[in-house]
N, C-alpha and C positions, 0 to 999 in steps of 0.2 A: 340429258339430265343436267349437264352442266347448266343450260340456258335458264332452266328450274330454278338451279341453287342460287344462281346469280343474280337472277329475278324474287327471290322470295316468294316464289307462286306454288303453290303445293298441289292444285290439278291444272292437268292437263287433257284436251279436249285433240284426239285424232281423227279426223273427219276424210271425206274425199277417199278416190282408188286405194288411199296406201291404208289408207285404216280398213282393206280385205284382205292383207300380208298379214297370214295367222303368224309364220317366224317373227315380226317384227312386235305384233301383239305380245308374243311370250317374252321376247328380251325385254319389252320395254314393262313388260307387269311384273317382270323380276325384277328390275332397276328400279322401280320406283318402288317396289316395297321394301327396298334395300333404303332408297332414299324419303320413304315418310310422305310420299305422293300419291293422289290418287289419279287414275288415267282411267280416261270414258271414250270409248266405242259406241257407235252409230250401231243400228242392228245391219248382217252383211249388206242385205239388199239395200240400206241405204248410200252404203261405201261402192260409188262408182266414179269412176274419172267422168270430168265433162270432158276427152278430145275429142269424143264422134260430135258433139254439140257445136264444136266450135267451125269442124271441119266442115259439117253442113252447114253453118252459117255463114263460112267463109265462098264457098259454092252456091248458095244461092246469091249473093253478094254477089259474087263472080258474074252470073247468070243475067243479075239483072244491069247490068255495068258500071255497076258503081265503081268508082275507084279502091282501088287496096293500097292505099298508102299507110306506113308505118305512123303511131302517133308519137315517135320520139325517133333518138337515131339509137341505133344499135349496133354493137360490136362484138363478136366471138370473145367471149372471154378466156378460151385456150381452144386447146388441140380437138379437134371431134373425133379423132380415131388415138385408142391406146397405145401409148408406147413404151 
């Protein structure tokens, strides 16, 4: 909500996997009616993750031997396990 108020945008559009988390749906249709926002969901069946998409993509890639080289450099940006 913050990114909202700071932005002056008054809807917000949740799309992809995370928009079929109904807990995140109810916090966030609470906060935004608290904050004067309107927030739009996809019907569920539209809200899926692409990772199986990429992950076969990456496999057939693999398959046919194209190279898997990164298109930038990359760095962990912290810890992968909690501490």
């Amino acid at each position: 909500m913050r990114a909202m108020k700071e932005s002056g945008l008054e809807r917000l559009v949740v799309a992809g996997g995370v928009g079929a988390n109904r807990e995140l749906r109810r916090q966030l249709d609470a906060q935004a009616a608290n904050a004067g926002i309107s927030v739009y969901y996809p019907e569920f069946e539209f809200c899926t993750d692409n990772g199986a998409m990429i992950a076969l993509a990456g496999a057939l890639r693999m398959q046919s031997g194209a190279a898997l080289k990164p298109a930038g450099a990359f760095r962990r940006a912290g810890p992968l396990a909690a501490g």
